[in-house]
N, C-alpha and C positions, 0 to 999 in steps of 0.2 A: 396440855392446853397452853399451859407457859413458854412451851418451845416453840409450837405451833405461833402463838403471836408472834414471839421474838422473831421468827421468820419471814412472816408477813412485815411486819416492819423493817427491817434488812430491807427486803427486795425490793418494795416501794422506796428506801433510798439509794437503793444501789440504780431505782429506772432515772431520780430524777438528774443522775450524773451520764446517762448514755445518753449519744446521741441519737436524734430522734433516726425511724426507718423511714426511707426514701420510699414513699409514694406514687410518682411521679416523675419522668423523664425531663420535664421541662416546665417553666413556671415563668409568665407574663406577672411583672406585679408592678401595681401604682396606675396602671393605664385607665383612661375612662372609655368603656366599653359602647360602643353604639353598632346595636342590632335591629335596627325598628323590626324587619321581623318576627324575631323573636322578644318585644317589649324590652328589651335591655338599652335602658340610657342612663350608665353609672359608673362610678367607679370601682372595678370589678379587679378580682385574679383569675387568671384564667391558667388550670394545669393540663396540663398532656400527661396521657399515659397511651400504648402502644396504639398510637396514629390517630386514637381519638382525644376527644376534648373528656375530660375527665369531673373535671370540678371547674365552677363558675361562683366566687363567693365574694363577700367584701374584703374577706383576709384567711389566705392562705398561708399556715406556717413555711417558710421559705427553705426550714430543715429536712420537709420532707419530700422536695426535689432533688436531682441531680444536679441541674442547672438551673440557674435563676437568670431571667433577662429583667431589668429594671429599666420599664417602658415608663416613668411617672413623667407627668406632660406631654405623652401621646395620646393619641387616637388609635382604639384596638375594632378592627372592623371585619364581619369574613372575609374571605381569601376575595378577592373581586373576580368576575363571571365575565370577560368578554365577549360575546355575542354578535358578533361580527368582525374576522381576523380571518387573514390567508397562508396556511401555515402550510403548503402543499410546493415546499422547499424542492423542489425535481430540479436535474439540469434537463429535463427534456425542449425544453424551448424555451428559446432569450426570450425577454421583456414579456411574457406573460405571469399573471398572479399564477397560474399554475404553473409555476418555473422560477426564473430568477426574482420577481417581483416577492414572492413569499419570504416570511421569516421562517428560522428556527425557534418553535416557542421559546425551550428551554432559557435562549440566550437576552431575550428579550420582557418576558413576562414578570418574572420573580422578582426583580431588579423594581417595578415597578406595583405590587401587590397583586400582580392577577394571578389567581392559580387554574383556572380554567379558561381555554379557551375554547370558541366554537368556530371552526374552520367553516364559512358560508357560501359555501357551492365552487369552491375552487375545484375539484375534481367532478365529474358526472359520471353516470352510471357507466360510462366505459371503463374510467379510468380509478372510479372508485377505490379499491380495493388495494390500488399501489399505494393509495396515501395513507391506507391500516397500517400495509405492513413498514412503508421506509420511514412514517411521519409517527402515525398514532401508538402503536405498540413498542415505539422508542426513546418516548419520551417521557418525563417526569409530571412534566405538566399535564393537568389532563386535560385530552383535548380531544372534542366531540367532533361531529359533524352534521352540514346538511348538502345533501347530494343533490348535484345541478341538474334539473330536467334535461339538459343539454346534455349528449353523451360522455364530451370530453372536457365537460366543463370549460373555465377560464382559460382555456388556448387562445384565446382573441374573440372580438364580437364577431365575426364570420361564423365561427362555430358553433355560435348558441343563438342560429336565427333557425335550427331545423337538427333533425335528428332526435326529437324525443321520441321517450319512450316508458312512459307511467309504469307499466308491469314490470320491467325491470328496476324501475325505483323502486318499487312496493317491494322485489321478491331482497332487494340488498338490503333494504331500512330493514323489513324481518330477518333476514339474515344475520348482520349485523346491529342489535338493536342496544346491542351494551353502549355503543358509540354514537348512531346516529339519532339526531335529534330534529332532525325539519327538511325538508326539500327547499330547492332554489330555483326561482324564473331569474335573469337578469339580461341588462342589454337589449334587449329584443326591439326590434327597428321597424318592424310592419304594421299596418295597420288595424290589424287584429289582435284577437288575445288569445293566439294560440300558445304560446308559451305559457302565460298565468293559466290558463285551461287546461292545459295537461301537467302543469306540478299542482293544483287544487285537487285533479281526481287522482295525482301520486298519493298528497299530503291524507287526500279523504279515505281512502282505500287502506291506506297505512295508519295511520291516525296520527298523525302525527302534524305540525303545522309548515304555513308559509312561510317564505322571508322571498318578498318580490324587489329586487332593484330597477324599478322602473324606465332607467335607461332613458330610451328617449323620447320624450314628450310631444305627440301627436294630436291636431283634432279631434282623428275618430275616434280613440281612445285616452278618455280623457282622468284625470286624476283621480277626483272626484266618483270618477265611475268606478273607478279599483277600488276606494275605499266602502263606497256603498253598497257595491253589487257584487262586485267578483269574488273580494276575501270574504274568507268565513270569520267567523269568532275567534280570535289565536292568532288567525295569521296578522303578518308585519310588513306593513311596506319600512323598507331602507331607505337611510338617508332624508329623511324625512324634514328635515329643514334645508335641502339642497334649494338651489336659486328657484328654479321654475315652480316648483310647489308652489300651490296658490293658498296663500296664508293670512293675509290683510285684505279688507276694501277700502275704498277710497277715502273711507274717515277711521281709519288703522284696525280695525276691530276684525278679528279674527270672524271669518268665514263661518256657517250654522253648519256647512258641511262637517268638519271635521269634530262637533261633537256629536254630532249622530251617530259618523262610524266609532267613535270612542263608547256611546251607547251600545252599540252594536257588541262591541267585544274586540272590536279591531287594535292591535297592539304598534304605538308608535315607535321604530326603532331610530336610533342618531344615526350610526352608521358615518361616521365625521367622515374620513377618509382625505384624500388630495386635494380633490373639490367637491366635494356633497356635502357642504353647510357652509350659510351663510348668516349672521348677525340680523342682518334686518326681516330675515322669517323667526329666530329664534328667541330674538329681546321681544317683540311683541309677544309670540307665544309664553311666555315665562313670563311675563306682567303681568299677563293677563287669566295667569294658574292653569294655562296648558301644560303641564309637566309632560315630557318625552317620557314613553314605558319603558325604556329600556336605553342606558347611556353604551355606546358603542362606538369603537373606532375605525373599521376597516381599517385594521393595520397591515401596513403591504410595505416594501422598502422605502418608497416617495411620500406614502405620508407620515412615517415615523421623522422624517426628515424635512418634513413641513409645517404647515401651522398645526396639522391633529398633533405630532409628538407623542403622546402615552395615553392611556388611563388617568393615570394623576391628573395631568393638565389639562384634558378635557372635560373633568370632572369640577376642577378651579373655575374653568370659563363658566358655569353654569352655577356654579357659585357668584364669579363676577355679575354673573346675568339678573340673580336672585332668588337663585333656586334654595331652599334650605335644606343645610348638611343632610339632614336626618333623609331628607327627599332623593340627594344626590347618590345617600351609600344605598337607598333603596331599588335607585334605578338602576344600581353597578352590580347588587347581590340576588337577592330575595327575586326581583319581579324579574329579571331575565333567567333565574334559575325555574322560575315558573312556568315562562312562557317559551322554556322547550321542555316541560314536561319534567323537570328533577326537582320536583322539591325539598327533597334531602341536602340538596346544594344553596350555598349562599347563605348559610344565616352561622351562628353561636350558640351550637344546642348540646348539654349534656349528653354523650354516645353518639352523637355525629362522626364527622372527620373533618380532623383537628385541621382545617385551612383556615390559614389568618394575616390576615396585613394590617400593619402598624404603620400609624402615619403622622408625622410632624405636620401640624398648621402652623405653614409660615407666615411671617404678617411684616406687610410691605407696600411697596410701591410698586403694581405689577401690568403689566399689558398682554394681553391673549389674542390672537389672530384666526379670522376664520380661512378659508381656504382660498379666494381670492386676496386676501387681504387687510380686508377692514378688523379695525381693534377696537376690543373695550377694557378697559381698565377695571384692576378690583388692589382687595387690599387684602387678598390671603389665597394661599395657592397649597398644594400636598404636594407635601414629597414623602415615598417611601422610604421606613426606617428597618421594619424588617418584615421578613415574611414564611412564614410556616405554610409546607405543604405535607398533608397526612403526619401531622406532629415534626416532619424532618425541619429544622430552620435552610431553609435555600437564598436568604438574602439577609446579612447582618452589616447595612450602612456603615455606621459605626460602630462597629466590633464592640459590640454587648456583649458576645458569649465569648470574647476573649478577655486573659486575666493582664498584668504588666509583666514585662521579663524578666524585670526586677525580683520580681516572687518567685519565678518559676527554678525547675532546678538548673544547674551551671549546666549538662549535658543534653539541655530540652533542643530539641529538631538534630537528633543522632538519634538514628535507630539499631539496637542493638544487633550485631549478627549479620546487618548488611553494612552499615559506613563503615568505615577500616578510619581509624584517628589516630592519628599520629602528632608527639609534639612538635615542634617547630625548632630547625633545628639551633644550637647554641651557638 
């Protein structure tokens, strides 16, 4: 029995000198975690283990990571959910989004917290299947779709005033269903609603929802009438604070229309893009606690290089506007993870997948621009600091997961067996 303790005590002092076992691959700590979501608004640790989110606590031992990033004085938010992006990179024809106009997710997204994006109707059901194989199944990012009623998609508006074909949307959405997430009307220049008419009985038939870009604004078919009558519950008109939307009356107050279809179930998307939003449909709407359902950029080459710019900075505007945080990371995660049917996506949940963007609130003197032009001022803007996709870190600002040279060994960046080193000669 004597020896028996004597052992038991040994061992228990021989654990308090080892180091602890590595639990975890990677470890967020100090950050203040904001999930509306998932009720998380705290100062949280947040660990990885293989691609999921592992542990979510006030204080994780930092010994039993791999890695530690020490995010204290950021913003830890899931990975953000794009919901309107043209990533249908082909060289098959200049100057369209289905072509040159698109990005490369990979090179664009991470950099700026998005980890998903939703490609929206750049290809159509002709050309569908090329954007799986050269765009979707090659990239890191994950990146969904919704297939344009139009056969050949975003070729130019010429080609999406004709050629639908619902049963081949429905038999591709079924086909591919790991990826696709909604059908597309866009453009359409006639005075009927043949186009929102055959992607409503794509979307109905499939189940899956709208996202109509209303293009161009006609008499007989009027706004008003797409949000009231034509969408179902789910579907999204885009762009949704563009000039022409009818937003104010003549003593500034938002129209009864647009909460009925909000009643309805109809889903607001921004949808920024080059020119589809303008300040004086959106500052009243945000005054007056119309929050957009879903914040989105149409990212295409022109308007990454215009006033939309990122995620980040169209998510600051809407901050300048007076949107609150909590509302902003909701419109960016959670409710466009919703409203293409993934609820699994956009939130902070133990045994999920681990996507996540850290974000610096800057605070300053700043200015934000809509698409023609006009600016409003605010006094704090995001910028990404890092970003996890499926546990991997794919974006480190400032090199958090890097140590100083200083420490490292005299022979670090030589790899043994292939650099040949030789001294220099005397």
């Amino acid at each position: 029995m004597y020896l028996i303790f004597r052992f038991t005590v040994l061992a228990a002092l021989l654990a308090l000198h080892l180091p602890a076992q590595t639990s975890y691959e990677r470890l967020l700590t100090g950050g203040y975690v904001l999930d509306p979501a998932s009720g998380l608004a705290g100062y949280r640790d947040v660990a990885v283990a293989d691609g999921k989110i592992a542990a979510i606590e006030p204080h994780i031992d930092p010994g039993s990571a791999e890695q530690v990033l020490d995010v204290t004085g950021l913003l830890v938010t899931p990975g953000l959910i794009d919901l309107h992006a043209h990533v249908f990179s082909t060289t098959a024809m200049a100057g369209a989004w289905a072509g040159d106009n698109s990005i490369r997710p990979d090179s664009h997204g991470f950099r700026n917290g998005v980890t998903t994006m939703v490609d929206a109707g750049s290809s159509g059901w002709r050309n569908f299947e090329t954007l799986r194989n050269t765009v979707i199944d090659r990239t890191t990012t994950r990146v969904l779709a919704m297939i344009n009623i139009a056969g050949f998609g975003m070729v130019n508006d010429a080609i999406e005033q004709s050629d639908f074909d619902a049963a081949e949307v429905v038999r591709l959405a079924k086909k591919h269903a790991d990826v696709v997430v909604g059908v597309k009307s866009a453009h359409y220049q006639h005075p009927d609603w043949t186009s929102v008419e055959e992607a409503v009985k794509a979307g109905e038939a499939a189940g899956i929802p709208v996202m109509v870009d209303f293009g161009f604004f006609l008499p007989e078919r009027p706004f008003y009438e797409l949000v009231l009558n034509k969408l179902r519950p789910g579907d999204m008109p885009t762009h949704c604070f563009r000039g022409p939307v009818p937003w104010v009356d003549e003593n500034g107050k938002l129209y009864p229309y647009l909460y009925e279809a909000r009643k309805r179930g109809v889903k607001f998307d921004v949808g920024h893009g080059g020119g589809s939003f303008v300040f004086r449909n959106a500052v009243p709407a945000i005054e007056q606690g119309f929050y957009p359902d879903s914040i989105s950029t149409d990212l295409h080459t022109g308007s990454m290089r215009a006033g939309m710019m990122d995620m980040p900075m169209l998510m600051s505007k809407f901050l300048a506007m007076g949107m609150p945080l909590s509302d902003v990371i909701r419109a960016s995660t959670s409710n466009p993870a919703d409203q293409i049917q993934r609820p699994e996506l956009g939130r902070l949940q133990v045994g999920g997948e681990a996507d996540v963007a850290v974000f610096r609130i800057e605070r300053g003197d700043f200015r934000f621009r809509d698409a023609p032009g006009g600016t409003v001022s605010g006094t704090e803007r995001l910028r990404c600091e890092l970003t996890l996709r499926a546990g991997a870190l794919v974006w480190d600002l400032n090199s958090r997961s890097g140590s100083d040279y200083r420490e490292l060994p005299d022979d670090y960046g030589v790899r043994p067996g292939v650099d040949s080193v030789l001294p220099p000669p005397k």
